[in-house]
C-alpha positions in Angstrom: 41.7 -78.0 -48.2 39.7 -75.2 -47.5 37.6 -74.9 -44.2 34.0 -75.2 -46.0 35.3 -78.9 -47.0 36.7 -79.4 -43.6 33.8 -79.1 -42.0 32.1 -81.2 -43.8 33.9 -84.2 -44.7 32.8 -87.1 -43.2 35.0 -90.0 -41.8 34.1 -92.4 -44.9 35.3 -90.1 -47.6 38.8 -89.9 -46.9 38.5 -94.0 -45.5 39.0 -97.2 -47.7 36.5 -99.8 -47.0 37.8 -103.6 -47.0 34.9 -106.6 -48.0 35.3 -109.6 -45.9 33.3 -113.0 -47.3 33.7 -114.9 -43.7 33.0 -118.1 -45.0 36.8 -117.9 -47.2 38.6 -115.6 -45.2 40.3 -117.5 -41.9 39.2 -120.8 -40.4 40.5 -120.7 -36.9 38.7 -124.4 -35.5 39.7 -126.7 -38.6 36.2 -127.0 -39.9 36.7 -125.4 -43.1 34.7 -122.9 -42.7 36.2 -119.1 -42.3 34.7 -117.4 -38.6 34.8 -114.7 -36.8 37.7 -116.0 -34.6 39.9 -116.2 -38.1 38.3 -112.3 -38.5 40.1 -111.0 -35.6 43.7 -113.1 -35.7 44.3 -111.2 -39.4 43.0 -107.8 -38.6 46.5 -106.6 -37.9 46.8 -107.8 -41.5 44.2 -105.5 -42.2 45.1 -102.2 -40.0 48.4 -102.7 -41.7 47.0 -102.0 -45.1 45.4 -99.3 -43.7 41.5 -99.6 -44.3 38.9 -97.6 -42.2 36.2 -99.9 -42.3 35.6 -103.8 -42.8 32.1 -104.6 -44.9 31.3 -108.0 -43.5 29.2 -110.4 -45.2 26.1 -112.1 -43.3 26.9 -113.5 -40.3 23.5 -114.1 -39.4 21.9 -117.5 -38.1 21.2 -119.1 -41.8 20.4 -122.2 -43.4 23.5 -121.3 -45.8 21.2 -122.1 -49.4 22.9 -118.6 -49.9 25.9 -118.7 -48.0 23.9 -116.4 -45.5 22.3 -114.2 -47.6 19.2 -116.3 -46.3 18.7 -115.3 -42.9 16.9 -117.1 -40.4 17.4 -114.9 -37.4 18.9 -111.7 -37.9 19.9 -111.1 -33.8 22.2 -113.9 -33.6 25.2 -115.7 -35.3 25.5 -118.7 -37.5 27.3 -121.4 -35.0 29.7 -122.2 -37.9 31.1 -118.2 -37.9 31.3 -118.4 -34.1 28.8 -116.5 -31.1 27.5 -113.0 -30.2 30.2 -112.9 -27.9 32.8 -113.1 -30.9 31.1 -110.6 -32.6 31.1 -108.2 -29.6 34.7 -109.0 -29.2 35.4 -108.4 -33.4 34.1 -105.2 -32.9 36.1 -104.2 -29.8 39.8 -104.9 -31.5 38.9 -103.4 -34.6 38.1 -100.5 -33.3 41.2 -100.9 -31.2 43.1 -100.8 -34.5 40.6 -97.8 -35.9 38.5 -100.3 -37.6 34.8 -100.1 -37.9 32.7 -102.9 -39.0 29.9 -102.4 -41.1 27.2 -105.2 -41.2 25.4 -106.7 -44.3 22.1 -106.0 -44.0 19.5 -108.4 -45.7 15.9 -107.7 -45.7 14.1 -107.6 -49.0 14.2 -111.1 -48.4 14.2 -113.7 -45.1 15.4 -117.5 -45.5 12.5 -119.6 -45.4 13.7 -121.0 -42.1 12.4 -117.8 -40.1 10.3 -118.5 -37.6 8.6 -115.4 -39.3 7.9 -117.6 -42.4 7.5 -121.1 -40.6 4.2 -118.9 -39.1 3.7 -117.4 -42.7 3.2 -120.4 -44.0 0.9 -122.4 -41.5 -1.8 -120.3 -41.9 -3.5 -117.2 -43.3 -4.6 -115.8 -39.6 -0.7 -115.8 -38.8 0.5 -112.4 -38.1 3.3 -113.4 -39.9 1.8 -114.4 -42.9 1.4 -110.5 -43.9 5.2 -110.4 -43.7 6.0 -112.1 -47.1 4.4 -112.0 -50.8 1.6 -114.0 -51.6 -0.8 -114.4 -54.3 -3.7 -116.7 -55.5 -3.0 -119.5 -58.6 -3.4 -118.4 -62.0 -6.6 -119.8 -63.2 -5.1 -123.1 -64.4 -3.5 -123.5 -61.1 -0.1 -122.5 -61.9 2.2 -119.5 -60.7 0.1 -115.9 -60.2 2.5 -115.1 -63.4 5.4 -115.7 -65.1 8.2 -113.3 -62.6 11.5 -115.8 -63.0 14.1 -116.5 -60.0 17.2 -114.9 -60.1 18.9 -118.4 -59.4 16.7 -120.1 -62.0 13.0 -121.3 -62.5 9.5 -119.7 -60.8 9.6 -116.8 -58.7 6.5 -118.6 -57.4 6.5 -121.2 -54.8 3.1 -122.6 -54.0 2.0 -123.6 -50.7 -0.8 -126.3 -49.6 -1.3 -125.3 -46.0 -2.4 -121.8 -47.6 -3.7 -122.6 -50.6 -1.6 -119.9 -52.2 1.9 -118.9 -54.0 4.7 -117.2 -52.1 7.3 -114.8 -53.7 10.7 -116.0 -54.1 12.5 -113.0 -55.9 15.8 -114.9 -55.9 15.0 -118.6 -54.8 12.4 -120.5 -53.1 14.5 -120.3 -50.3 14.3 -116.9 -49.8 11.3 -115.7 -49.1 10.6 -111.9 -50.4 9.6 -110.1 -46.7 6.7 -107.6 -47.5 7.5 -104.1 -46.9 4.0 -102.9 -47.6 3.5 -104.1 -43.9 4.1 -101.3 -41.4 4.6 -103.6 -38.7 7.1 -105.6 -40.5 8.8 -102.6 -41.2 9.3 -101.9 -37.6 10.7 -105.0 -37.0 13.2 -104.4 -39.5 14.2 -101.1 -37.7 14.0 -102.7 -34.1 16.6 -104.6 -35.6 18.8 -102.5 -37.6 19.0 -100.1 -34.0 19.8 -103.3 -31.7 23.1 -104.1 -34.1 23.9 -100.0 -33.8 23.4 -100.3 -30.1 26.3 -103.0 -30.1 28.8 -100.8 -32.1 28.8 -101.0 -35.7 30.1 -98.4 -38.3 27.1 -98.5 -40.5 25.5 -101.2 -43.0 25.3 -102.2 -46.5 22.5 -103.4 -47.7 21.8 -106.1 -50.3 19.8 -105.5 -53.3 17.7 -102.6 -51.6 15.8 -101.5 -54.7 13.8 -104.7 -54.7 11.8 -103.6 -51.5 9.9 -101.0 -53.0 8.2 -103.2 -55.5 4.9 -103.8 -57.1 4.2 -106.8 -57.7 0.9 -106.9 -59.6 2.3 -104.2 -61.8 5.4 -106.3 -62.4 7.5 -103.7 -60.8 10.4 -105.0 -58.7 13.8 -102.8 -59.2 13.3 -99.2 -58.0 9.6 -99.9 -57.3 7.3 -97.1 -56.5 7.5 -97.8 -52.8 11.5 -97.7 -52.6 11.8 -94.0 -51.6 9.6 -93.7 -48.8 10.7 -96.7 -47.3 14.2 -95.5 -47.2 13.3 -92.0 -45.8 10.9 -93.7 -43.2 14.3 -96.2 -42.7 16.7 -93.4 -42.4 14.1 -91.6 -40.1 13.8 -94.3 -37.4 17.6 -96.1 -37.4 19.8 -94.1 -39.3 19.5 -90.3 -38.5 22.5 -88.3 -36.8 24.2 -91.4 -36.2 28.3 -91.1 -37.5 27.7 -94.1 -39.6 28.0 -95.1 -42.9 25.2 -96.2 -45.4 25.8 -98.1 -48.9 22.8 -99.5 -50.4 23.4 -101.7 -53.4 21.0 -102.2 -56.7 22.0 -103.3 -59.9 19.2 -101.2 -61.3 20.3 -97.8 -60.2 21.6 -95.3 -63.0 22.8 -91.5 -63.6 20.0 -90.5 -63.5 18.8 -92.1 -60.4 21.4 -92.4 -57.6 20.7 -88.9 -56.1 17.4 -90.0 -55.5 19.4 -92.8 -52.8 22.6 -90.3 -51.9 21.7 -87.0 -52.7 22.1 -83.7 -50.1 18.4 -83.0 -49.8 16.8 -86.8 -50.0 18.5 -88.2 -46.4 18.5 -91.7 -47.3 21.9 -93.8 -48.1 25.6 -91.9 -47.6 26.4 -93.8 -51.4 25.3 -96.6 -53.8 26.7 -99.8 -55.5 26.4 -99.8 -59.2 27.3 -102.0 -61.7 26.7 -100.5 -65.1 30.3 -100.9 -65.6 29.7 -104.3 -64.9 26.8 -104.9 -67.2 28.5 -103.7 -69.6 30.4 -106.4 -70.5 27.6 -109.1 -70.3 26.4 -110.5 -73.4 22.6 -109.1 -74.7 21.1 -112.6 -74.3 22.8 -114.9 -72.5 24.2 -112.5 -69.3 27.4 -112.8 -67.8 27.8 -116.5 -68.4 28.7 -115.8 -71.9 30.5 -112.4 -71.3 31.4 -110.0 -73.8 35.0 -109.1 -75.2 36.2 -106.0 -72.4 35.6 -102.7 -74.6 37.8 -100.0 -72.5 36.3 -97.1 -74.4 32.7 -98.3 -73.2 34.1 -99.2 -69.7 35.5 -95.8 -69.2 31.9 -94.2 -70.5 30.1 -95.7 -67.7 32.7 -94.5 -65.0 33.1 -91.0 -66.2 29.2 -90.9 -66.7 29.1 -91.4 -62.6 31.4 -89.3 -61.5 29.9 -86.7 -63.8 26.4 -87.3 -62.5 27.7 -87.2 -58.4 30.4 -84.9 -59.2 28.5 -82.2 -56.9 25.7 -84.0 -55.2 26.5 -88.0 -54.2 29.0 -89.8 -53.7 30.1 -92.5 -55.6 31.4 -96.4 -54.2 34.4 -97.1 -56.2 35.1 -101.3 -56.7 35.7 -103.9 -59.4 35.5 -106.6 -57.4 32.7 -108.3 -54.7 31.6 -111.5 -53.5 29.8 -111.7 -56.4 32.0 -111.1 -59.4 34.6 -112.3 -60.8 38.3 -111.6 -59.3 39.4 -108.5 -61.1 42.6 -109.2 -62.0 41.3 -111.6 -64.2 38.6 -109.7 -66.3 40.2 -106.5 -66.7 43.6 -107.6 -66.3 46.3 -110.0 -67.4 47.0 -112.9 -64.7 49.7 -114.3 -66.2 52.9 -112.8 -67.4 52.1 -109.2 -66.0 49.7 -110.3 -63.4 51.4 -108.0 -60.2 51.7 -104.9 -62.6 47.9 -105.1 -63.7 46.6 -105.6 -60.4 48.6 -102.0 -59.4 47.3 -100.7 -62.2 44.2 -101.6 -61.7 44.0 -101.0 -58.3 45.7 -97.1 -59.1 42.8 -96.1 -61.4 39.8 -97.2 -59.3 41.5 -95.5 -55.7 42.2 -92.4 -57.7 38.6 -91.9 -58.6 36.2 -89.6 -56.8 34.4 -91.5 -53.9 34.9 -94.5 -51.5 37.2 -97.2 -52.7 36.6 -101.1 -51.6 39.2 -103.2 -51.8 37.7 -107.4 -52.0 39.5 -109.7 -49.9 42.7 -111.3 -51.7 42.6 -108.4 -54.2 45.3 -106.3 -52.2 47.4 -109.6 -53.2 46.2 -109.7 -56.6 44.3 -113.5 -56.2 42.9 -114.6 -59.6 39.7 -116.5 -60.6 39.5 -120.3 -60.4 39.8 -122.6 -63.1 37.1 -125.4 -62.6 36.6 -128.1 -64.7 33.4 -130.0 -63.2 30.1 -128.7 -62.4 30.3 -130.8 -59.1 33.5 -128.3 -58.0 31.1 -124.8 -58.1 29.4 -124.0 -55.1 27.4 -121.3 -55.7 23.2 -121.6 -55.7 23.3 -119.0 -58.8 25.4 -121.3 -60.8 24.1 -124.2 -60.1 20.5 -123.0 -60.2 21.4 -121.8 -64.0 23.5 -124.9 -65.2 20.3 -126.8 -66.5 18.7 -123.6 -67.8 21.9 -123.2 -70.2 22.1 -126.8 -71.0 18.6 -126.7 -72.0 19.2 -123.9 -74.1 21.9 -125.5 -76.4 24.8 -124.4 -74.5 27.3 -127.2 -74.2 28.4 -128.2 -70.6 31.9 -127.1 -71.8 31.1 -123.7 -72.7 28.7 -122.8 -69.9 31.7 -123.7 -67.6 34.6 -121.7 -69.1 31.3 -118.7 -68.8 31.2 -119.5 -65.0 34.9 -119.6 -64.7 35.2 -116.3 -66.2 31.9 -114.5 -64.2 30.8 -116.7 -62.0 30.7 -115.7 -58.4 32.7 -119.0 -56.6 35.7 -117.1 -58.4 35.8 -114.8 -55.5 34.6 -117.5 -53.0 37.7 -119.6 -53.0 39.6 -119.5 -50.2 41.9 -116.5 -48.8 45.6 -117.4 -50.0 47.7 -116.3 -46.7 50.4 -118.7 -47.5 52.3 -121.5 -49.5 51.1 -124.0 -47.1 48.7 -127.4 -48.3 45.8 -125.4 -47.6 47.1 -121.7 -48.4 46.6 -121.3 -44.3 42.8 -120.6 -44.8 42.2 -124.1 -42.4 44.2 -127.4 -40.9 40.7 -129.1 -41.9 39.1 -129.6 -45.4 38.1 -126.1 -47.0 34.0 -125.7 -47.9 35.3 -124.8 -51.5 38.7 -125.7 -53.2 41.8 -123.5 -52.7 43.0 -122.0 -56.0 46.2 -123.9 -56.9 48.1 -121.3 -57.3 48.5 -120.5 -53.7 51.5 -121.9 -54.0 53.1 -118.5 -55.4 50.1 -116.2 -54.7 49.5 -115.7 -51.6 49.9 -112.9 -48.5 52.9 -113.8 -47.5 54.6 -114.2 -50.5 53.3 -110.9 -51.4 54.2 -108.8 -47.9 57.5 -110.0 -48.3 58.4 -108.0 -51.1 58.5 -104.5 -51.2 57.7 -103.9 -54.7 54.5 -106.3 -54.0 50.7 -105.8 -54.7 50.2 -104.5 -51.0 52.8 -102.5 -51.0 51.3 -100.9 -53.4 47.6 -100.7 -52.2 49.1 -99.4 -48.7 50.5 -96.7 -50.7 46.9 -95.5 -52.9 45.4 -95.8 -49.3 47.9 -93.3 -47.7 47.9 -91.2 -50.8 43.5 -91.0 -49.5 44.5 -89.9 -46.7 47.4 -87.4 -47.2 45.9 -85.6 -50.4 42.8 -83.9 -49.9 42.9 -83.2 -53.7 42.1 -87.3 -54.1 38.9 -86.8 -51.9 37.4 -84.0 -53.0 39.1 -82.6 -56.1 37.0 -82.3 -58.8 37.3 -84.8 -62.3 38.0 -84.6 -65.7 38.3 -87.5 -68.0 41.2 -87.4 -70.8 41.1 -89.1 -74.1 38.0 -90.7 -74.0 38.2 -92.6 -76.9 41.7 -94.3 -76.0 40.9 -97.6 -76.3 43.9 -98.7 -74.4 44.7 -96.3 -72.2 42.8 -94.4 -69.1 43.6 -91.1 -68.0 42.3 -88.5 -65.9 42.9 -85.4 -64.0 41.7 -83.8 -60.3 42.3 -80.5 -59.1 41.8 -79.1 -56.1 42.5 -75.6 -54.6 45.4 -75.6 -57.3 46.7 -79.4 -56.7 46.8 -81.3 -59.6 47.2 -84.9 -60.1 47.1 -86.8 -63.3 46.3 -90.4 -63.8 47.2 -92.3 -66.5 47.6 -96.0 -67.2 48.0 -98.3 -69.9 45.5 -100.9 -69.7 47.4 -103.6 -72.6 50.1 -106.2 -72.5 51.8 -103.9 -75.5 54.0 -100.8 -75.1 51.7 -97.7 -76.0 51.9 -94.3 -77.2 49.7 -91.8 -75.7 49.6 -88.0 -76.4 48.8 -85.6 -73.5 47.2 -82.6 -73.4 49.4 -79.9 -73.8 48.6 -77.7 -70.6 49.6 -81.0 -68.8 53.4 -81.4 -70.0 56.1 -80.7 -67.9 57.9 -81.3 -64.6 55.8 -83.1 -61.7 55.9 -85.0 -58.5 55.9 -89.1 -59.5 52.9 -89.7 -56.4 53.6 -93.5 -57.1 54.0 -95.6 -60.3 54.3 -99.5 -61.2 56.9 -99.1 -63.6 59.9 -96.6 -63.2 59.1 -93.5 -61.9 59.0 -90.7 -63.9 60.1 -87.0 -63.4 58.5 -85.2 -65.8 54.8 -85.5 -68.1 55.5 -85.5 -72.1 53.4 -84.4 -75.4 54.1 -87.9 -76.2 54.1 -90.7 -73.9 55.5 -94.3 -74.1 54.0 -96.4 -71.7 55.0 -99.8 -70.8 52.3 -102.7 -71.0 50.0 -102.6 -67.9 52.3 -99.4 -66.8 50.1 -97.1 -64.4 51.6 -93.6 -62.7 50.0 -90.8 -60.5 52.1 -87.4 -61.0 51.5 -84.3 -59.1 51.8 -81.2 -61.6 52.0 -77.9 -60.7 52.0 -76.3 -57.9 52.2 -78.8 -54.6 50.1 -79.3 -51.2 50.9 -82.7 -50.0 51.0 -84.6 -46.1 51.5 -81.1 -44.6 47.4 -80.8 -45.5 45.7 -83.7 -44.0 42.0 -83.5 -44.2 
């Protein structure tokens, strides 16, 4: 890697972030409910994969009608995920084990048991009442428009004591905070510098395009606000601090993101997208009726991002979250070839340009759920939606086999760590059920075997680290209109490393290019390894490789 890169790679490039959901991930007091405790007795678990940092969902004092994306006090933690204390002390061994932790950070919204919003609410002279969203009745007395919830029904909530209508972008219990109000503003940052003070490696933050919005002109993603609140943000909490920033907005394109992650615009370090996501969601009726997976159209959205960040930006790399579906599942087969499409899987996204993030249970290859009852999901969004669909003609039986497929409880289930009753997520009952499949799919199965789904994640992770050609080589798609196989290139100072992978259950054919054929390095394969790159290729179903062509610069130049 030449010095110029060197210099100015930061620690996050070359680092593979790990999502933690603490409510499923390790319930050390038998309450069924994951905490902070359960955090720290796996993180040798996670050093052992390797990651750099852990993204942790809220931990904040809530109300949990969001499973803590509805905070009620954002300097304290919820008694069911443990006290400050076991945050201080989470922080401490992770770093011990060159960990940092990177905090969820929630604030286009509030839970509407802040004692901000209990003030908000009591009456208009209330300091707090400029904090949130409010407007008069329409004329007839209803809503101040027609702005639907996210999780179903009026945006609009109305309230007596005030005589007026408060904003509710998701749900009524979550309160949209108003950013057009400087001094909630610096609230915000007083806060966001007290949880630096204490240690953390940076934040995400949720949905962050919503808190430049206009309301009246019925502007809420990427309002006209959004920009100079995050350069006033970065200004007063985020400046020369060796962090890292990853905003997320489902609204965000190509020709947006550098306005968040660009050199000259000092806001966020990278973005969450999810055009690739969108993609596959039906024109009317959104992900709960989801789309047949199109690969050609899948691979257009990714090659359009790391074409539009390929020299300014940085691009987050993930299929999977806490709110989507497990990804082994939707883009993969977990069945017969479950283990090989999760490698596979798993090879093309870390070998992409930018920041991979590995969901928890993924580096196992866990799969969605298979409910049968309404009464078995969790999840406000689902719930909130149910009547909405059933209204709409779609039979109870269909809108479940939708949320079984997209909905969000699929990655909500509990952490599978072993074969035991309760996949040794809790001795007590679990919040949500345990996939019954823990029985064969679970961590310690998995770890076990050294041809196994972490094995293999370990091995994309040290590949991040030991290639600088996988950081900051440069991209070029191959075959574009394959629509069963993706394939790529990066170069770097010379290095060059093709990707390729079969993403069907059938033996394929594939032609190369021909500057490609010829003898190579296998970097790491889920099939048997090969030793040399042909005009034509067979590929075995689900079979992913990485092969280092030409001429060679591996460990011996670490970034």
């Amino acid at each position: 890697m030449n010095d110029a890169l060197r210099e100015t790679t930061r620690w996050w490039q070359s680092a593979t972030g790990y999502q933690i959901y603490p409510r499923s991930f390790c319930d050390s007091n038998g309450d069924g409910i994951g905490d902070i405790p359960g955090i720290i007795s796996k993180l040798d678990h996670l050093r052992d994969l390797g990651i750099g940092f852990i993204w942790l969902s809220p931990v904040y004092r809530s109300p949990m009608a969001d499973n803590g994306y509805d905070i009620s006090d954002y300097r304290d933690i919820a008694p069911e995920f443990g006290t400050m204390e076991d945050f201080d002390r989470l922080v401490a061994e992770a770093k011990a084990r060159g960990i940092g932790i990177v905090m969820d950070l929630v604030v286009n919204h509030s839970s509407s048991d802040h004692p901000w919003f209990h003030a908000a609410r009591t009456s208009r002279e209330a300091p707090e009442h400029e904090y949130y969203i409010w407007r008069d009745a329409a004329p007839d007395g209803g809503p101040p428009n027609d702005h639907q919830a996210a999780f179903g029904g009026s945006a609009w909530t109305f309230v007596p004591g005030v005589g007026k209508y408060y904003l509710g972008h998701f749900s009524p219990e979550q309160p949209d905070l108003n950013w057009q109000n400087p001094v909630l503003r610096q609230e915000i940052y007083d806060m966001m510098n007290w949880w630096l003070a204490r240690g953390i490696a940076g934040f995400r933050m949720d949905v962050i395009s919503l808190i430049g919005k206009d309301v009246d002109a019925g502007l809420y993603e990427e309002g006209p606000f959004l920009h100079q609140f995050l350069q006033e943000m970065h200004r007063e909490t985020l400046a020369d601090r060796d962090i890292v920033t990853i905003g997320e907005s489902w609204s965000v394109s190509t020709d947006t993101a550098r306005l968040y992650c660009g050199r000259d615009r000092r806001e966020l370090d990278m973005v969450f997208q999810f055009n690739h996501v969108v993609e596959g969601w039906d024109p009317v009726h959104g992900k709960w009726k989801p789309k047949p997976f199109d690969l050609v159209a899948f691979k257009r959205v990714l090659n359009d991002w790391q074409a539009a960040l390929a020299e300014d930006g940085w691009n987050s790399l993930f299929l999977s979250n806490h709110d989507l579906p497990r990804q082994v599942s939707k883009y993969g087969d977990d069945g017969a070839y479950r283990v090989k499409s999760a490698k596979m899987l798993a090879t093309v996204v870390h070998l992409l340009k930018g920041t991979p993030f590995i969901y928890q249970g993924e580096e196992i290859g866990m799969t969605n759920a298979t409910f049968t009852r309404i009464d078995q999901f969790r999840d406000i969004e689902t719930l909130g939606h149910y009547a909405e669909e059933i209204a709409r003609g779609v039979t109870p039986e269909d809108f479940i086999a939708g949320a079984n497929e997209n909905g969000r409880d699929n990655a909500r289930t509990p952490m599978q760590w072993n074969a035991g009753p309760k996949a040794g997520f809790t001795d007590g009952t679990p919040w949500i059920e345990v996939n019954p499949n823990h029985a064969t799919i679970n961590a310690e199965a998995d770890r076990t075997d050294a041809d196994g789904i972490f094995a293999h994640y370990q091995c994309l992770i040290a590949l991040r680290k030991d290639w600088p050609v996988i950081v900051h080589g440069t991209y070029r798609p191959i075959a574009t209109d394959d629509g069963a196989v993706f394939a790529y290139l990066r170069e770097l100072d010379g290095v060059r490393v093709a990707v390729i992978a079969n993403f069907t259950s059938e033996e394929t054919d594939f032609d190369l290019p021909v500057e490609l054929v010829g003898a190579g390095r296998c970097l790491l394969s889920n099939d048997v390894p090969r030793t040399s790159l042909e005009r034509r290729l067979s590929l075995a179903p689900f079979e992913a490789f990485v092969m280092s062509i030409g001429t060679e610069r591996s460990g011996g130049d670490r970034q």
